[in-house]
C-alpha positions, 0 to 999 in steps of 0.5 A, spaced: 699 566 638 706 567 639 706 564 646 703 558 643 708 557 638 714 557 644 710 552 648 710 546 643 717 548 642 721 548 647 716 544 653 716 537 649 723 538 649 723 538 656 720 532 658 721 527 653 717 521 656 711 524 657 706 521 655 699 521 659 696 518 665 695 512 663 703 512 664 703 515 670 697 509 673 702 504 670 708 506 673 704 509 681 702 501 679 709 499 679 712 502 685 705 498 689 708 492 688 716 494 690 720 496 697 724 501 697 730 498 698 729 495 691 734 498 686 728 498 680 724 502 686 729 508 685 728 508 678 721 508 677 720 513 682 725 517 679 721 516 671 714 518 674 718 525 677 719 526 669 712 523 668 709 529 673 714 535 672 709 538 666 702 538 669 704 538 677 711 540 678 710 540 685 709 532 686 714 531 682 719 536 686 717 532 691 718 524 688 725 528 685 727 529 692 725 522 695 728 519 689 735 523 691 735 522 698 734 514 696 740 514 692 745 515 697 743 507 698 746 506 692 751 505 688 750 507 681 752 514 678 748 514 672 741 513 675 744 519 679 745 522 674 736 521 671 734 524 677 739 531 677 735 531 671 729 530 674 730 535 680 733 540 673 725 539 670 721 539 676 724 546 678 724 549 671 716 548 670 716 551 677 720 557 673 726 556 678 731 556 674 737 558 678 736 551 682 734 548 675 741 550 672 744 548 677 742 540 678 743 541 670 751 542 671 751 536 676 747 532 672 752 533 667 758 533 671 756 525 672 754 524 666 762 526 664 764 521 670 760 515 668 760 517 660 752 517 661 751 519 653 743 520 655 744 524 661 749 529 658 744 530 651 738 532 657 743 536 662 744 540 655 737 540 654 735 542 660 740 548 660 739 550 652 731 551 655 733 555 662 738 559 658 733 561 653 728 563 658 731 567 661 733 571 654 740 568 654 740 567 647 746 565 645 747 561 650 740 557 649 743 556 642 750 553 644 747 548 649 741 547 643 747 546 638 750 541 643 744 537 644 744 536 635 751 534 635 751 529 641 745 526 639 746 525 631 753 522 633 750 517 638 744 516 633 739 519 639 734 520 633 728 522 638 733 528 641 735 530 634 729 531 632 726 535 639 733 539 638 732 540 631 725 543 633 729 548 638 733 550 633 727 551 629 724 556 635 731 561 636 732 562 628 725 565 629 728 570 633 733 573 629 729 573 623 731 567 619 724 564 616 727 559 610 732 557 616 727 555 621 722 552 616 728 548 614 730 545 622 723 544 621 722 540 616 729 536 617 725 535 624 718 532 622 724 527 617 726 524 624 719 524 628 717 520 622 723 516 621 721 513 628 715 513 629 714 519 633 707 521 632 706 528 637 713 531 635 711 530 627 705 533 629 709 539 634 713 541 628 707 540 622 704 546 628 710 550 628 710 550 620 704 552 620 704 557 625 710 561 621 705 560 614 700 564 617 703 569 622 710 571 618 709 569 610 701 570 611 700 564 606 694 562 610 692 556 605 699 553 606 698 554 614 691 551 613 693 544 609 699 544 615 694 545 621 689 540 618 696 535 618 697 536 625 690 536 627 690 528 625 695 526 627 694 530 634 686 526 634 691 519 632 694 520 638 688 523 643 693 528 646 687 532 648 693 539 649 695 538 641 688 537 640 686 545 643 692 548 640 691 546 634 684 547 633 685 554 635 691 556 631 687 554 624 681 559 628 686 564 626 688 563 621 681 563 618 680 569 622 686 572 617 683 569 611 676 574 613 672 567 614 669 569 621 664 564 622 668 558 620 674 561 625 668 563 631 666 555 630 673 553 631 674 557 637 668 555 640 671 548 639 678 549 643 675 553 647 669 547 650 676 543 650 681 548 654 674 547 659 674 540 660 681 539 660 682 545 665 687 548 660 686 554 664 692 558 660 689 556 654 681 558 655 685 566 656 688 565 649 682 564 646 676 568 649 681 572 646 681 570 639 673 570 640 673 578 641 677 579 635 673 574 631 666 578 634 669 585 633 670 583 625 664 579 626 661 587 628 657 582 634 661 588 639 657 585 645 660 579 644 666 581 643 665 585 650 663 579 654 668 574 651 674 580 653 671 580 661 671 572 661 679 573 658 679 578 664 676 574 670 680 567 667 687 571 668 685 574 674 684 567 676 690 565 674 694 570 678 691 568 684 693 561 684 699 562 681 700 568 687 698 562 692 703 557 690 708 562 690 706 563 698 706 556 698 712 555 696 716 560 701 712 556 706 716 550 705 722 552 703 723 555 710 720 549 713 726 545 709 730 550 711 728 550 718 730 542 719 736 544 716 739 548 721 736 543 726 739 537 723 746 542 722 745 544 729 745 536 732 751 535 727 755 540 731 753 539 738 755 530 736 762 534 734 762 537 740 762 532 744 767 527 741 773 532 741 775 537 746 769 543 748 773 550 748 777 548 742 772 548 737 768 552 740 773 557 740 775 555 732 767 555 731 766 562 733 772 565 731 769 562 723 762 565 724 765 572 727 770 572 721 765 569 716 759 574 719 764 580 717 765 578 711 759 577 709 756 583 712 762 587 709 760 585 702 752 586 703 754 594 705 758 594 698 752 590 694 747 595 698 750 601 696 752 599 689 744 598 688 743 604 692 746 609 687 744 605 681 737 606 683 738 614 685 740 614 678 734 611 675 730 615 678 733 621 677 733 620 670 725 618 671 725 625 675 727 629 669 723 625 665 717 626 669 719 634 670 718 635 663 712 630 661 707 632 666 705 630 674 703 623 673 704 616 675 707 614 668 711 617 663 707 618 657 708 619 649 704 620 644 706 616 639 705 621 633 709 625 635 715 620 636 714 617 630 714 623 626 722 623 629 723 616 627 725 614 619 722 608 621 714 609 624 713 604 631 706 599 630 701 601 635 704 595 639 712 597 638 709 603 643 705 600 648 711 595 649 715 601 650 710 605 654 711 600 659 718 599 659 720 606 660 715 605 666 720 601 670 717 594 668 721 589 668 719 584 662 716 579 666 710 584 669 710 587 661 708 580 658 703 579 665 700 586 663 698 585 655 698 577 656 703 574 651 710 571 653 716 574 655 719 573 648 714 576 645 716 582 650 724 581 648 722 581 640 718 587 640 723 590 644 728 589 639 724 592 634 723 598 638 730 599 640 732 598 632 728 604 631 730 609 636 737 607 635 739 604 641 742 598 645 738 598 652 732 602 656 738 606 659 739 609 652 731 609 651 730 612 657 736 618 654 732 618 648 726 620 651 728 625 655 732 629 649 727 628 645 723 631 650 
């Protein structure tokens, strides 16, 4: 459930404009009746990559793309600017976050050159999002905390509201209940102040998410759920719709009301389906199995847990096959690029005078293959003896364990070295860790997100007394 509660906080964030297909229909509509050469061409296409980022980053990478390479046509820096952005979205949907960092400095970069307020608060925001998935948490805060400002200065209510509402998220993580409910409740002041009808519903979710999952007052989480669901209906958005019918079905599961909880979840599940929410459909066969077990229906609870399954499997492949394809036109591009770089320098050549310049041309690639072939011998060596030193330490860990394929604890016996007992979760998590995984194929393996991972991470390494996995790796081995 927690990786519910991630995704309403952050992804609204990210594409502050979409709102459906109906907007994608009007705009593809738009673009009909334009000619390239139209500037107002550029600034549709530019709005409909943001349009498609959430639900097909690929096409909207693509749009972005289009939308770059006509700009050169263009003299207009801010528009520029909205399509860095629109680049930085596609490309953080697509989890790449190094190229979406990226067209976020550039973004910023001429934000500050043509004083494009709008663009600056995005480019920040892009950067808060990217930051805080790829567990920077500090950083995520900072850029966060820069969004608030800016948009409180110049009076940007909806991006006030929606950095608010990330505020809300990254307090979670450190514990910080009354503080988060309070960058909540200030957030839902603002949604309602203008009219913005999905955030006050995003932050009425997140309120009753911590209600239920951190101070268990599952009535209150009821009431806010039940608040959430309304105005999800007003609005016909389908996802927050799901989302919401299946938080409440928890939460009636922790109240002991099972029936009620199974109907609900029944409900979100024929809407995952219709709407080919696929991730959602894993989340609740899963919620199904726990409501069939307390139910005491263990055959229900079997056949929904291997629907889980196949759905995740699913998953997994298609994500693996857009991933191939992905490296398929990533050489193609590259492929033309070298073409054209190709091209470029035999034109050179043939306006100035021939040896020359091929002898300066060889003599840089000699140079500049030496040197990067200098510096690749010292990177390979550099992780050649940190890698001997993790597997040596696994070694002597293995050597004292048993001959197996992974490390295994017995969770009794290290509790009863703890003052404070690791949860059943705590150990599994840890099992996984000082098995080499990273935290991406951890959150993979017992499907939550990577941030649940890092927060039960952090639970473990309190409790052991250690700062990283190396440490944890240490322990384990003097305690065995």
């Amino acid at each position: 459930m927690l990786l519910k509660r991630l995704k309403w906080l952050t992804l609204t964030l990210i594409c502050l404009n979409a709102s459906g297909q109906t907007v994608i229909d009007s705009l593809e509509h738009k673009l009909q009746n334009l000619e390239e050469s139209d500037s107002h061409y550029l600034v549709i296409l530019t709005k409909l990559a943001k349009e498609y980022a959430e639900t097909q980053p690929d096409t909207a990478l693509i749009l972005s793309n289009k939308a770059l390479q006509l700009s050169q046509s263009f003299d207009n820096g801010e528009l520029k600017g909205q399509i860095y952005i629109a680049l930085s979205t596609s490309y953080s949907y697509l989890a790449n976050y190094e190229q979406s960092t990226t067209y976020s400095f550039k973004a910023i970069e001429v934000a500050e050159q043509y004083n494009d307020t709008i663009t600056l608060i995005d480019g920040f925001n892009n950067l808060g999002i990217d930051y805080l998935m790829l567990e920077e948490d500090q950083k995520a805060i900072n850029y966060f905390k820069q969004v608030e400002s800016l948009s409180k200065q110049f009076g940007d209510t909806l991006r006030w509201g929606h950095a608010l509402n990330n505020l809300g998220m990254m307090a979670s993580y450190s514990d910080e209940t009354e503080r988060e409910l309070n960058y909540y409740e200030q957030a839902a002041s603002l949604f309602q102040a203008i009219g913005e009808k999905e955030g006050y519903a995003n932050t009425l979710l997140n309120s009753g998410t911590v209600y239920s999952l951190i101070l268990e007052q599952y009535a209150k989480a009821n009431e806010l759920y039940d608040q959430a669901l309304e105005v999800f209906k007003e609005i016909e958005m389908s996802s927050g719709i799901q989302n919401t019918i299946q938080s409440k079905a928890e939460n009636l599961m922790y109240m002991g009301r099972n029936a009620e909880a199974k109907s609900l979840a029944l409900e979100a599940l024929n809407i995952a389906q219709n709407y080919k929410f696929a991730q959602d459909e894993v989340y609740t066969y899963d919620l199904l199995s726990k409501i069939s077990v307390e139910l005491g229906d263990y055959q229900a609870a079997l056949e929904y847990l291997e629907s889980k399954n196949e759905i995740a499997a699913e998953i997994f492949t298609e994500e693996k096959s857009r991933q191939i394809a992905e490296l398929e036109t990533k050489y193609q591009t590259e492929k033309k690029e070298q073409e054209l770089a190709i091209a470029s320098l035999q034109l050179i050549q043939q306006k100035r005078e021939k040896y020359f310049l091929s002898g300066v041309i060889i003599f840089i690639v000699l140079v500049g293959g030496f040197i990067i072939y200098s510096l690749k011998q010292k990177s390979n060596l550099k992780q050649k003896l940190l890698s001997e030193e993790i597997e040596n330490l696994r070694l002597k860990i293995n050597s004292l364990l048993g001959d197996s394929d992974s490390i295994k604890l017995s969770l009794d016996e290290l509790n009863q070295k703890l003052h404070q007992p690791l949860t059943e979760r705590e150990f599994e998590i840890l099992n996984l860790t000082v098995s080499d995984k990273t935290n991406q194929e951890i959150a993979e393996e017992v499907f939550v997100s990577v941030n649940t991972v890092k927060y039960h991470l952090k639970n473990v390494y309190e409790k052991l007394g250690v700062n990283n996995r190396k440490e944890a790796l240490h322990l384990i081995v003097g305690q065995s």
